[in-house]
C-alpha positions as CSV (number, residue, x, y, z in Angstrom):
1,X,12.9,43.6,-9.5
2,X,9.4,44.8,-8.7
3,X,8.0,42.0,-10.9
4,X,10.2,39.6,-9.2
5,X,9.2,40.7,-5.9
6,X,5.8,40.3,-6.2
7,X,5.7,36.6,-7.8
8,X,8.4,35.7,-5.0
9,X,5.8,36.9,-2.3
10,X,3.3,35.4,-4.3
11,X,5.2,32.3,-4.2
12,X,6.3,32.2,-0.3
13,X,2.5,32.8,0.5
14,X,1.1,30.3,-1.6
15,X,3.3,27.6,0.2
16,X,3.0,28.2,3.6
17,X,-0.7,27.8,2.6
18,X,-0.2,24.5,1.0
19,X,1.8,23.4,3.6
20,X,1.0,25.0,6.8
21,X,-2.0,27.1,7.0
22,X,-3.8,24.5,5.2
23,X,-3.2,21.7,7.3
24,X,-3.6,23.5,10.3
25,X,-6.9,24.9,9.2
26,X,-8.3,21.1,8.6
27,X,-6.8,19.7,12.0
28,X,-8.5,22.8,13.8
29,X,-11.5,22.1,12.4
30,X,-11.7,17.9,12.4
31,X,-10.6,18.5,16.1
32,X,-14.2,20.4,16.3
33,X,-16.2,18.2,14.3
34,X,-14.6,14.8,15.7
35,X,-17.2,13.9,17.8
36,X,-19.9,14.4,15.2
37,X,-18.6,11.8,13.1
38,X,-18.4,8.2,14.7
39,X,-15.5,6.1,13.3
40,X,-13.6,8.3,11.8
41,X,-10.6,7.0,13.5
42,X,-11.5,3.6,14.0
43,X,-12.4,3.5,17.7
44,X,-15.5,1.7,17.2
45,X,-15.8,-1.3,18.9
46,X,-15.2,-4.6,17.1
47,X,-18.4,-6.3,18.0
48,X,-20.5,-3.1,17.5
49,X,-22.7,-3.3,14.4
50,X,-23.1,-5.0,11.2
51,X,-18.9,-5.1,11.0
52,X,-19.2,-8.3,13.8
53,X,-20.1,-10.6,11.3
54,X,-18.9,-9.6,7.8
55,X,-17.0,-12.0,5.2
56,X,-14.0,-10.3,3.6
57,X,-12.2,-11.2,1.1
58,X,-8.4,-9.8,0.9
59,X,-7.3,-9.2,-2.2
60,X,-3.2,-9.0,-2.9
61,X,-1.9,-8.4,-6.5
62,X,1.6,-9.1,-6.9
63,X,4.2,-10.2,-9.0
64,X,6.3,-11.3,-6.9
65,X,7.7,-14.8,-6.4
66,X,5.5,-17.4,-5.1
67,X,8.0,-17.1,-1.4
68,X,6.7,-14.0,-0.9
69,X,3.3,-14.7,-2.0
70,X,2.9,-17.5,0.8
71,X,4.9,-14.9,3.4
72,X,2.4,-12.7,3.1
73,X,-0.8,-15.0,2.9
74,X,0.6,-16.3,6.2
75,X,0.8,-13.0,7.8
76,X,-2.9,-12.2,6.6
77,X,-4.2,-15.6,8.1
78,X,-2.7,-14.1,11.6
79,X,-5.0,-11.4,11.9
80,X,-7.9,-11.1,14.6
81,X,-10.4,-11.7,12.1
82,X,-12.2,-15.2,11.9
83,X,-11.2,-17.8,9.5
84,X,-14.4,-18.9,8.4
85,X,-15.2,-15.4,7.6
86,X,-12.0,-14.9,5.7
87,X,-11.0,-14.7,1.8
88,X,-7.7,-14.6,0.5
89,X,-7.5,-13.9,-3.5
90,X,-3.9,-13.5,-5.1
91,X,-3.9,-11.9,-8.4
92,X,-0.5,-12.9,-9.8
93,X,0.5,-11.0,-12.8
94,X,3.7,-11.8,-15.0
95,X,2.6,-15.9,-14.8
96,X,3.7,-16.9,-11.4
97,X,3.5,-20.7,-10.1
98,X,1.1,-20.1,-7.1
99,X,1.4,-21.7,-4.0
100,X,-0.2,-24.8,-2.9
101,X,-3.2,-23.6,-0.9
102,X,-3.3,-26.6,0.7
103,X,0.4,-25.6,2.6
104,X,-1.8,-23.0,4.8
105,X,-3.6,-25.4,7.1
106,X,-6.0,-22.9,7.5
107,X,-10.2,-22.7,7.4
108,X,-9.9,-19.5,5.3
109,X,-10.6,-19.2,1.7
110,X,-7.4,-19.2,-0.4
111,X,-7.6,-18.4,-4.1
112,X,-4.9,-17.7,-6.5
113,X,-6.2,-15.7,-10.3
114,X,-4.1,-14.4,-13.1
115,X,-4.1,-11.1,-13.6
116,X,-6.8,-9.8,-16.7
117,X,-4.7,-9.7,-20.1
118,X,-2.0,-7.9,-20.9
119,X,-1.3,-7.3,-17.1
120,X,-0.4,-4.6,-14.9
121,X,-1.4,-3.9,-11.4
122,X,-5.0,-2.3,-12.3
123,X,-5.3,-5.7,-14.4
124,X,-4.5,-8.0,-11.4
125,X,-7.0,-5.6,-8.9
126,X,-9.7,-6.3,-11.8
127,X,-9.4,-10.2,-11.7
128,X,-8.8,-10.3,-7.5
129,X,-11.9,-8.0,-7.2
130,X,-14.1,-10.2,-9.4
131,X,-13.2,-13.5,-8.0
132,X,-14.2,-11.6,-4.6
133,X,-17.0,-13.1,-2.4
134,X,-16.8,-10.8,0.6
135,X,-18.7,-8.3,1.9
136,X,-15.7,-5.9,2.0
137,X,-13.0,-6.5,0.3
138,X,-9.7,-5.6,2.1
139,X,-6.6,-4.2,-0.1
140,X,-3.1,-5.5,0.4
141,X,0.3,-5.5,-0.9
142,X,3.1,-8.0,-0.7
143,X,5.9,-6.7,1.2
144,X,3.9,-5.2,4.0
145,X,2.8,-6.9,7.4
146,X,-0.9,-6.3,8.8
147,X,-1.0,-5.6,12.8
148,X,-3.3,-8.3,14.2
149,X,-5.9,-5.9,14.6
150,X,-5.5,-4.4,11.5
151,X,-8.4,-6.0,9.1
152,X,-10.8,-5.6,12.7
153,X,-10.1,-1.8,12.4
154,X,-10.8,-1.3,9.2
155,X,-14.4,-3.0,9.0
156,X,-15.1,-0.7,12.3
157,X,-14.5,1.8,10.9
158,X,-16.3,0.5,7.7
159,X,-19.2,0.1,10.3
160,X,-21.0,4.0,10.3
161,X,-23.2,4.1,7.5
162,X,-21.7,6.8,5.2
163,X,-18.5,5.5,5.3
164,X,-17.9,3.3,2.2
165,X,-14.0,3.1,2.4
166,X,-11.2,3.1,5.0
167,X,-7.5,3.2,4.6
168,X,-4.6,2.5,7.4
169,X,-1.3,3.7,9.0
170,X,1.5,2.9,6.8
171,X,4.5,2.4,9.1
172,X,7.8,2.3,7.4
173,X,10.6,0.2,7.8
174,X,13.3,1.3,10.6
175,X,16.3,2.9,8.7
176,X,14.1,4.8,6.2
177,X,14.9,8.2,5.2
178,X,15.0,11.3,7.1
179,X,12.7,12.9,4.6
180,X,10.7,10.5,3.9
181,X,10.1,9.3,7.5
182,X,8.7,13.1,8.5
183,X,6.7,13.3,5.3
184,X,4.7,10.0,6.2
185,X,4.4,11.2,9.7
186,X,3.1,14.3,8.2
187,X,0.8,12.6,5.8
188,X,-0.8,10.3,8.6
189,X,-1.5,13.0,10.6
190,X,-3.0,14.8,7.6
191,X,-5.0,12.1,6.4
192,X,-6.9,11.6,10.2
193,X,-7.8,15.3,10.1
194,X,-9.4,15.9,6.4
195,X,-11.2,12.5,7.5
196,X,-12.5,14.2,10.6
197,X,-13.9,16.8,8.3
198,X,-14.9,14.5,5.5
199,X,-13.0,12.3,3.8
200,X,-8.9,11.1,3.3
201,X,-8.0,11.8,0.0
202,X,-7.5,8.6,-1.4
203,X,-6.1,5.9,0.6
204,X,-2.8,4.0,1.4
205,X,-2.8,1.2,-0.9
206,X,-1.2,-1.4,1.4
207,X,-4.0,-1.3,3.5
208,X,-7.4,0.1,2.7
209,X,-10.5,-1.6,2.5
210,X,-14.0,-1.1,0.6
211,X,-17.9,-2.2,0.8
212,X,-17.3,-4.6,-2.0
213,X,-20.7,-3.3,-3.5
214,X,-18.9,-0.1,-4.0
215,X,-16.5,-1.6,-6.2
216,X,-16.1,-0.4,-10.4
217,X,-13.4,-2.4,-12.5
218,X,-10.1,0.0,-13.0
219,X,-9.2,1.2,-16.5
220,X,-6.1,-0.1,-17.8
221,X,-2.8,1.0,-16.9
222,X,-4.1,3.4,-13.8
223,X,-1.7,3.9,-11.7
224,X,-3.2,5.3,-8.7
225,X,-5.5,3.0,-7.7
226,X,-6.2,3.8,-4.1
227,X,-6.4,7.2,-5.2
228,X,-9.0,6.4,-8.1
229,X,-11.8,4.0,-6.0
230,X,-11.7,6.4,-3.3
231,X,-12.4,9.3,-5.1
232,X,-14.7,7.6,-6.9
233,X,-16.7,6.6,-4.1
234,X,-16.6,10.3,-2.5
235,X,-18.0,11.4,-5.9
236,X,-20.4,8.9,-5.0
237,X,-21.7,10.3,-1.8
238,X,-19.9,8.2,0.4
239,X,-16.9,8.8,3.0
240,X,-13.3,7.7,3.3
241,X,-12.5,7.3,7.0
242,X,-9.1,6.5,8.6
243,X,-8.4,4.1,10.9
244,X,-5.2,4.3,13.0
245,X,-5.0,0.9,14.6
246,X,-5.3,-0.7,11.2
247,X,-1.3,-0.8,10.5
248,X,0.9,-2.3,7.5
249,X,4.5,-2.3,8.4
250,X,6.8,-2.3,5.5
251,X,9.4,-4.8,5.7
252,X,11.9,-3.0,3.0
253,X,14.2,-0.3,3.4
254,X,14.1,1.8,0.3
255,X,17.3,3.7,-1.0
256,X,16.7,7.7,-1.7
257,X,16.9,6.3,-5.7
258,X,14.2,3.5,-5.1
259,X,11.7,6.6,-3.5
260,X,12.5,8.5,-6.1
261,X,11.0,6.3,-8.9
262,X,8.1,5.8,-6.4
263,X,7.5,9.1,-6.1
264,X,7.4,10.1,-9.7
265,X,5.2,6.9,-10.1
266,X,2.7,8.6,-7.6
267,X,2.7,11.8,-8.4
268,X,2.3,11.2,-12.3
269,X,-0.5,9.1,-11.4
270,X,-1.7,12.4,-9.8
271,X,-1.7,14.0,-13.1
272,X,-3.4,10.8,-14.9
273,X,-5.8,10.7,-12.1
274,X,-7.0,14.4,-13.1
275,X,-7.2,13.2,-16.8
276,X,-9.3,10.1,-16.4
277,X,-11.5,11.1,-13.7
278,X,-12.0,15.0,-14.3
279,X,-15.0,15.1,-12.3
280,X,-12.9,15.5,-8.8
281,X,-11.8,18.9,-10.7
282,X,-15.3,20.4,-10.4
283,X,-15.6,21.9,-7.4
284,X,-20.0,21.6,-7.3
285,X,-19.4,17.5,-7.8
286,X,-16.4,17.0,-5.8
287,X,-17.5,17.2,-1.7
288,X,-14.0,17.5,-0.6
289,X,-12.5,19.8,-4.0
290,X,-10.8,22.4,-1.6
291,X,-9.1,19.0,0.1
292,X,-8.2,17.6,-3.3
293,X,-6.9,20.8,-4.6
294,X,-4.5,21.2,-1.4
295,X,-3.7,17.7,-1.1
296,X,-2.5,16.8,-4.4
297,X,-2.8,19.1,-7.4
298,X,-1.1,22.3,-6.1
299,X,1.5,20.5,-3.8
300,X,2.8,19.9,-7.4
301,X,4.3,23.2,-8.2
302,X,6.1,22.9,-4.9
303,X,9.6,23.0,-6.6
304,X,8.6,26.1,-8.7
305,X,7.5,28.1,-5.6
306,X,11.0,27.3,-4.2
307,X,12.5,28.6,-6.8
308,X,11.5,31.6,-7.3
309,X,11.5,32.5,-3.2
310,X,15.1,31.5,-4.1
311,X,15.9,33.7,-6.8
312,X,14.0,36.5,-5.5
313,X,16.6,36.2,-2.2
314,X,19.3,35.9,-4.1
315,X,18.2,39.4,-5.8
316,X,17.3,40.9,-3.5
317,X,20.6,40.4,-1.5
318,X,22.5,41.5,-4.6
319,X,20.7,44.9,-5.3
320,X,20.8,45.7,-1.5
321,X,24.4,44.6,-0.9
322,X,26.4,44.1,-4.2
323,X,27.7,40.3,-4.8
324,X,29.7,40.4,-1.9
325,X,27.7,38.7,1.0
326,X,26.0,36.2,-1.9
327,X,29.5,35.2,-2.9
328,X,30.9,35.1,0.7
329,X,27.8,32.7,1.5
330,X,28.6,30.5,-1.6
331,X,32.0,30.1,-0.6
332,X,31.6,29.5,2.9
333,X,28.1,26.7,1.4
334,X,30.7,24.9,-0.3
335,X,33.3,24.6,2.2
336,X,31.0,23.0,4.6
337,X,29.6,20.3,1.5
338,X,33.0,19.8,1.2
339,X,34.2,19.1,5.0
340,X,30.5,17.0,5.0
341,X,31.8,15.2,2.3
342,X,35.0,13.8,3.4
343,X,34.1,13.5,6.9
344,X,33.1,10.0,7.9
345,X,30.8,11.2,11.1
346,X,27.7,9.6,11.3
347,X,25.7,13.3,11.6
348,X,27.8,14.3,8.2
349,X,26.2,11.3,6.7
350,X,22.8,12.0,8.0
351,X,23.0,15.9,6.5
352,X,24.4,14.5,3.3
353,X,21.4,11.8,3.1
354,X,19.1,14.6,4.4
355,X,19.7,17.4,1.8
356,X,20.2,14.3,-1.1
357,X,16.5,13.0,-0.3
358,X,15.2,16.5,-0.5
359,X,16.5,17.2,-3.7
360,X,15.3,14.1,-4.9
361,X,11.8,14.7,-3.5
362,X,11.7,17.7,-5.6
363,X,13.1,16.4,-8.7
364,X,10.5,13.7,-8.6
365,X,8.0,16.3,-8.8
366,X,9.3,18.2,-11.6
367,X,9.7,15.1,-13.9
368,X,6.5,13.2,-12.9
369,X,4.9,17.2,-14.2
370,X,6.8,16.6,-17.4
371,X,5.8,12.7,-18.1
372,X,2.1,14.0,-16.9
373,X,2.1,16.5,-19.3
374,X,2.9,14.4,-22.0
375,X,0.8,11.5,-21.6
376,X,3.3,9.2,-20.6
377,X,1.5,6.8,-18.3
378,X,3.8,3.5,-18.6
379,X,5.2,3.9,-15.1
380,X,4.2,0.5,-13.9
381,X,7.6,-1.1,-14.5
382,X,9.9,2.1,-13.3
């Protein structure tokens, strides 16, 4: 019981600084430094610096149908930014039959590549990135919409000299999760702070741009990739800054399955991250270690704290008060799961989805550990 006490304490402690005291510490402390570091959040006027008259290129891969291809080339040609400053590359994996460019009407730049042999997302970046002629090239997926003043945030933010990346707000779409919805409020907020002291770690891949000088090819079959080319350009000396007016709106509304595979996608692309670029382990060449540690490498054993603050309870009840109160409380757990279950309220449903997404939250953690510690980095299709 003694040992169990101590690793349940252990375990209660070492979340709440994962998850609160750590987050807290790096808001307290951007909040301080904010005014230090210019552009950080993206206030920096349009027309102020070198940003005014910069070519970018956007770069989308996708293999998705040539519908949704010209959707979202559409919604890119909307944006603030001038069209004959203005690239739009399209790296198309799985063989799709581009659009005609010539449907755009447009004085921007439209080219569609095939994604580098044998394919895959960090394939497709590859080709889009060398068929590039911007000065910063702006990252985009398909199924998200830019803000008008999106791509105009970015390069301001782009504008202070140490900053050689910048990523956006992802704003999902309405009817999303419970769960999820608080963790991407949670992770915005997050994001603006450790930027205020530094750097975001990594970026939001549906909208995140780079000084295209800064750009390295990606290995084959990465998975993170706005995880990997930001890191790699804080290893490099450089900054990731956050922007908040630069927005991607998701048009979808994922099912707690659908986030699931996404999040064990992500978070075993944690794991291969750690693998393929080991430097952002050591703490004298990493500038923001303490970040990256926090942030993404022990958020993994999340589920395992849990666990044992649960079963440390649970014994502690027992030696203290005999099974009776544990088995009155399992009793009474299930009767209200049940009378959730068949009732048809709309707040019954919204506990059930709730507790379901958490769950799966955590189980997505546990299995992307197990497929991380096995090598198995053919996520690309789950």
């Amino acid at each position: 019981m003694t040992v169990l006490r101590f690793f349940g304490l252990l375990s209660g402690v070492l979340f709440l600084m994962v998850w609160v005291i750590y987050p807290v510490g790096v808001a307290l402390i951007g909040r301080l430094r904010r005014h230090a570091r210019p552009g950080d959040t993206g206030d920096t006027p349009v027309n102020a610096g070198p940003a005014a008259d910069t070519r970018v290129t956007v770069v989308i891969a996708t293999r998705e149908t040539a519908a949704a291809v010209a959707d979202r080339v559409s919604d890119c040609l909307r944006t603030d930014w001038p069209a004959d400053r203005l690239e739009i590359v399209v790296a198309h994996d799985r063989g799709m039959d581009p659009p005609d460019p010539a449907q755009f009407r447009t004085g921007a730049t439209i080219r569609f590549v095939p994604a580098d042999a044998p394919g895959g997302k960090a394939n497709a970046l590859n080709a889009g990135c060398r068929a590039a002629t911007g000065d910063v090239i702006v990252f985009a997926d398909t199924f998200q919409r830019f803000a008008p003043r999106t791509i105009p945030a970015l390069l301001a933010a782009l504008a202070h000299p140490a900053a050689g990346a910048a990523t956006g707000a992802y704003e999902l779409a309405p009817g999303t999760g419970a769960v999820i919805s608080l963790y991407w409020k949670f992770e915005r907020w997050l994001r603006r702070s450790e930027a205020r002291v530094h750097s975001s770690v990594g970026a939001t891949g549906a909208v995140y741009a780079i000084r295209r000088a800064l750009w390295q090819p990606l290995p084959a079959g990465l998975i993170l990739d706005d995880v990997y080319t930001p890191m790699r350009i804080v290893l490099g000396g450089r900054r990731v800054a956050v922007a908040d007016a630069a927005t991607a709106i998701e048009t979808r509304t994922p099912t707690p399955a659908q986030e699931y595979t996404r999040k064990v996608r992500t978070l075993t692309g944690v794991l291969q991250l750690c693998a393929w670029l080991p430097a952002v382990l050591v703490p004298g060449r990493n500038p923001i270690w303490i970040q990256f540690l926090f942030h993404k490498i022990l958020r993994l054993l999340t589920p395992y704290w849990l666990l044992i603050v649960a079963l440390w309870l649970v014994a502690e009840v027992v030696v203290r008060a005999g099974p009776g109160p544990l088995l009155f409380a399992a009793i009474l757990v299930g009767l209200l799961a049940l009378i959730s279950w068949i009732a048809s309220r709309s707040f019954a449903h919204r506990v059930r989805a709730f507790i379901v997404e958490a769950l799966l939250v955590q189980a997505a953690v546990v299995v992307a550990g197990i497929k991380g510690l096995r090598g198995e980095w053919q996520v690309w299709d789950a």
